[in-house]
C-alpha positions as CSV (number, residue, x, y, z in Angstrom):
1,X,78.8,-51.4,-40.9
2,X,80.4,-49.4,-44.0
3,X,80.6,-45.7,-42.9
4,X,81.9,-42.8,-43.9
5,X,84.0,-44.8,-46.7
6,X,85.0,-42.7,-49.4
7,X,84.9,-45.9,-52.3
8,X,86.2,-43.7,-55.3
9,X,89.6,-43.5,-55.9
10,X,91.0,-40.1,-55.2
11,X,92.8,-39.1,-58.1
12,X,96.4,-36.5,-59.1
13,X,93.6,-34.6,-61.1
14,X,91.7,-32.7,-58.0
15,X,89.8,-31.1,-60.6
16,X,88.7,-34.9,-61.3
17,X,88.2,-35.3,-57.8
18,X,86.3,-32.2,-57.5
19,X,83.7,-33.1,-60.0
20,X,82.8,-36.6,-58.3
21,X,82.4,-35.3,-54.8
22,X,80.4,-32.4,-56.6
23,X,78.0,-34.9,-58.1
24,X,77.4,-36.8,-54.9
25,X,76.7,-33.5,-52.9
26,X,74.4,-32.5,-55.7
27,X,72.3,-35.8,-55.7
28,X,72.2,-35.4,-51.4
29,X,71.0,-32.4,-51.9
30,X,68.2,-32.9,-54.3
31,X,67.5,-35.6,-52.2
32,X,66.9,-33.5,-49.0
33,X,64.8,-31.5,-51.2
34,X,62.4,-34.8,-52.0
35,X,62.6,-35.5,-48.7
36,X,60.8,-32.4,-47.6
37,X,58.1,-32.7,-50.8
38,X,57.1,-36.3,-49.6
39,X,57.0,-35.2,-45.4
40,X,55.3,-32.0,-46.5
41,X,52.8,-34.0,-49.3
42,X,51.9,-36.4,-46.2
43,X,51.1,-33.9,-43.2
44,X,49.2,-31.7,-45.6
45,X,47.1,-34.6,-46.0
46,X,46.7,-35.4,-42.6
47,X,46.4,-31.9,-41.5
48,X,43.8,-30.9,-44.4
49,X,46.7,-28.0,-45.2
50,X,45.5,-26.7,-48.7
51,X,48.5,-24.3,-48.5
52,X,51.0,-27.0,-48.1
53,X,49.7,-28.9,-49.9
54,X,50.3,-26.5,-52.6
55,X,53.5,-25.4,-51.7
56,X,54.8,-28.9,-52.9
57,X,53.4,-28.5,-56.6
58,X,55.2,-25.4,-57.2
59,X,58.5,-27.0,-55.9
60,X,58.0,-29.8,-58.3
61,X,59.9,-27.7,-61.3
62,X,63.0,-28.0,-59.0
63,X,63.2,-30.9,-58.3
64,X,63.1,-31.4,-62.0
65,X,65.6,-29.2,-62.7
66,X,68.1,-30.6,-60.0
67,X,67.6,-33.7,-62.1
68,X,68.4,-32.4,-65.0
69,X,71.3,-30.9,-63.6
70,X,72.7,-33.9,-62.6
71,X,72.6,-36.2,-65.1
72,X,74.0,-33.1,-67.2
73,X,77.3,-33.3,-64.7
74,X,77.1,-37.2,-65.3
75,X,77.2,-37.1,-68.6
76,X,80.1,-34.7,-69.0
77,X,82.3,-36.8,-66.4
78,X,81.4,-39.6,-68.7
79,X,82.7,-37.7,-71.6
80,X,85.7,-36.3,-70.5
81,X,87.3,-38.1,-68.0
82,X,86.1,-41.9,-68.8
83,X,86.0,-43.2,-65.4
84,X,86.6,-47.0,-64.8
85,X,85.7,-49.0,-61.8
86,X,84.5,-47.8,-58.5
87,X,84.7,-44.1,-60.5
88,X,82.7,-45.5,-63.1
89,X,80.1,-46.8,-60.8
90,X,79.4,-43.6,-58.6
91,X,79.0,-41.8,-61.9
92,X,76.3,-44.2,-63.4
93,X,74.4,-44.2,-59.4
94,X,74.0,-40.7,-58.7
95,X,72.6,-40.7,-62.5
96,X,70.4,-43.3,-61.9
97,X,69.6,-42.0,-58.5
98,X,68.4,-39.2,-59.2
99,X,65.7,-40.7,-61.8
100,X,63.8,-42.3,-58.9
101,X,64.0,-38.8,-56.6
102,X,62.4,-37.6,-59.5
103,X,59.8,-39.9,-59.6
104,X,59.5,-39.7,-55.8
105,X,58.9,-36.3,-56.2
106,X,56.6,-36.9,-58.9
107,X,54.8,-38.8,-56.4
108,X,54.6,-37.0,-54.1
109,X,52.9,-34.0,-56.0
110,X,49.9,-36.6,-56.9
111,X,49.8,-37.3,-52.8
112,X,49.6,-33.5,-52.1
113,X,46.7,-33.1,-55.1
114,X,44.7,-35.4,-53.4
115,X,45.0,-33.8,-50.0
116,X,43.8,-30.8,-51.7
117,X,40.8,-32.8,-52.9
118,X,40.3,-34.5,-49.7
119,X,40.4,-31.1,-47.8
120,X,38.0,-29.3,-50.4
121,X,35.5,-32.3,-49.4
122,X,35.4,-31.1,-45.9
123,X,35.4,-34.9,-44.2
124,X,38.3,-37.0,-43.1
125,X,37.6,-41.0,-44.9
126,X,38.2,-43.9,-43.4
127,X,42.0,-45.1,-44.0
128,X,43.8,-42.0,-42.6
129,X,45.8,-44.4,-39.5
130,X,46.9,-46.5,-42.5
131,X,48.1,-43.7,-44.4
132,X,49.7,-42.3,-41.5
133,X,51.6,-45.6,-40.6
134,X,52.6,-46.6,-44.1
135,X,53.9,-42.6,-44.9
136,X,55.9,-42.9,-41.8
137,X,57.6,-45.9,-43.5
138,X,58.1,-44.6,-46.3
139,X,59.8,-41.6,-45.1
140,X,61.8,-43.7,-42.9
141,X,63.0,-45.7,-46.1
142,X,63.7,-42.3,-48.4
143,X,65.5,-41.0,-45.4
144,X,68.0,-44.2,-45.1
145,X,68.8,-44.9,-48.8
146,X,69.9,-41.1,-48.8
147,X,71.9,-41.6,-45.5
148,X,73.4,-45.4,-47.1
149,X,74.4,-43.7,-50.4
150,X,76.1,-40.4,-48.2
151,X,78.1,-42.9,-46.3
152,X,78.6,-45.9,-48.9
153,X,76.9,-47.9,-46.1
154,X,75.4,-51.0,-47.7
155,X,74.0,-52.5,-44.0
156,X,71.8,-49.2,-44.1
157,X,70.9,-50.3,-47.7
158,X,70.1,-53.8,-46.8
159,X,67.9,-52.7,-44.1
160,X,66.0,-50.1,-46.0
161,X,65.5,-53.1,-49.1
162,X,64.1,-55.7,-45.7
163,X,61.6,-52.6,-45.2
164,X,60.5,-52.3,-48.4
165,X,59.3,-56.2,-47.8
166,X,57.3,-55.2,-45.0
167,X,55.9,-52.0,-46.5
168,X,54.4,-54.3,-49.1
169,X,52.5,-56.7,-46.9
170,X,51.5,-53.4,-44.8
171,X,49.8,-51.8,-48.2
172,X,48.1,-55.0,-49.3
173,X,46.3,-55.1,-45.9
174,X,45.5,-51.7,-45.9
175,X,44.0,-51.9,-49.7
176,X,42.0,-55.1,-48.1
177,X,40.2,-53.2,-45.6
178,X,39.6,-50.0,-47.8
179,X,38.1,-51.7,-50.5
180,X,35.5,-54.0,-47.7
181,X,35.1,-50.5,-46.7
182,X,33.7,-48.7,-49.9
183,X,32.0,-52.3,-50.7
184,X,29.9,-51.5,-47.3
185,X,29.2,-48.3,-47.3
186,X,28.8,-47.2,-51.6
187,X,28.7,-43.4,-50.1
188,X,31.9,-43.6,-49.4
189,X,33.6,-44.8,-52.9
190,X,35.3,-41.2,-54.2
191,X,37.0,-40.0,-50.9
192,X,37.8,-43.6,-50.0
193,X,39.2,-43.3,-53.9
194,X,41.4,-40.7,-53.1
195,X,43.2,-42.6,-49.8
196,X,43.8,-45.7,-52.2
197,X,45.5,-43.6,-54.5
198,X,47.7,-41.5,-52.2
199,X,48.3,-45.7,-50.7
200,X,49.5,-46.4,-54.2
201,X,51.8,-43.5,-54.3
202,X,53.2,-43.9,-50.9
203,X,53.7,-47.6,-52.1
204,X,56.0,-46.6,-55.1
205,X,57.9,-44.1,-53.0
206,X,59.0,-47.0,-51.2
207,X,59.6,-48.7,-54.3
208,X,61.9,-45.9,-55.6
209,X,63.6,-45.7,-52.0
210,X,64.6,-49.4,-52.1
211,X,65.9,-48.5,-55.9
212,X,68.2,-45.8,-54.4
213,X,69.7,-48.0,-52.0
214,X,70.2,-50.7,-54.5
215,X,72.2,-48.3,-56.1
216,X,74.3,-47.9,-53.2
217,X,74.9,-51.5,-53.0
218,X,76.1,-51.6,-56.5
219,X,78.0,-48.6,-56.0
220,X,80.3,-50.2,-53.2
221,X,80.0,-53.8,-53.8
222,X,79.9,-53.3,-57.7
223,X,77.0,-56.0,-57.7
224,X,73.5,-55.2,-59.4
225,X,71.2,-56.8,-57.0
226,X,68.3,-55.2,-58.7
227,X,65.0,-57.7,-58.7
228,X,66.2,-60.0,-56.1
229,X,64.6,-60.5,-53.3
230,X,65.8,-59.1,-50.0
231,X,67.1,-62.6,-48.9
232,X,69.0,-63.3,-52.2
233,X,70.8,-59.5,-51.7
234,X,71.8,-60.4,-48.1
235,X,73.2,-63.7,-49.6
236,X,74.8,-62.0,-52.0
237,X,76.2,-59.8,-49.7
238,X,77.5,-62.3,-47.4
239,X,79.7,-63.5,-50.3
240,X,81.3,-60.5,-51.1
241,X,82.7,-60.0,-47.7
């Protein structure tokens, strides 16, 4: 298990050095940030909390703005110091990173509209123990790409990638049974709607999770195991130790 492993190359430049931890810290910290949006996004929807739900819509512009921030920072390193290897590679993650907390925090924004919806309907639809059990994965995954790419620990990575295989089979199910439900009962179609949508979100938050710890793997490893499956990145891992 890879932890607490600084993989960059400390440098005579501390100035140099300065700027890469600084980039890191600023990507952990926008990612604390998402981490709140998507815990807040799901228990105002399961606590019908208007307020809350709120609350993560008008924190959206920051989260945007930390993005931007970031891949401003990357693109000066880029430009000035012209990092190469391991450097190199921390440089284009915590860009790329960043992109899918974005979109994670884009996501989680749509998941907190339709808990507004949900709440101004006044009844709680059928599929809120599936939403409740995949959100918990979800968070689970967000929360250990973040703690793999704070620690350069690609076992966390691999793990949070193997749940992002069962997240999958755990949303098709749950899409199975909502759309028997609204087949049964037709009355039931546009808040059932609403839970399949705040599903699909959920779903790509998991998506973007396993994306961020994909980074980390390329980060440490220098390997791009992006669209292999979660057996071909463990091989591939295996050969690179």
């Amino acid at each position: 298990m890879e932890i607490n492993t600084e993989v960059h190359t400390r440098h005579i430049s501390q100035q140099f050095n300065a700027e890469l931890d600084e980039v890191k810290n600023k990507l952990l910290a926008m990612g604390g940030m998402v981490e709140k949006q998507v815990a807040d996004a799901i228990d105002a929807l399961m606590s019908a909390d208007s307020e809350l739900a709120k609350g993560v819509r008008e924190r959206d512009d920051l989260i945007n703005t930390m993005e931007l921030t970031i891949d401003e920072e990357c693109t000066r390193i880029l430009a000035r110091r012209h990092p190469a290897a391991s450097d190199l590679r921390l440089v284009v993650a915590c860009s790329k990173a960043a992109s899918d907390l974005e979109r994670i925090g884009d996501e989680a924004v749509k998941v907190a509209g339709h808990a507004i919806r949900l709440t101004e309907d006044g009844e709680a639809p059928r599929g809120y123990v599936e939403t409740r059990h995949i959100g918990t994965m979800v968070r689970d995954m967000l929360k250990g790409s973040l703690t793999a790419f704070a620690r350069f620990d690609t076992s966390m990575a691999l793990k949070v990638a193997k749940t992002d295989k069962s997240l999958d089979m755990e949303y098709k199910s749950a899409m199975r049974a909502l759309v028997t439900y609204m087949m049964e009962d037709p009355r039931s179609i546009s808040r059932v709607l609403n839970i399949i949508w705040v599903l699909r979100s959920l779903e790509r938050i998991g998506d973007h999770a396993r994306n961020v710890a994909e980074h980390v793997i390329y980060l440490v490893k220098g390997t791009d195991v992006r669209h292999l499956s979660y057996k071909e990145i463990k091989k591939e891992l295996k050969g690179r130790e």
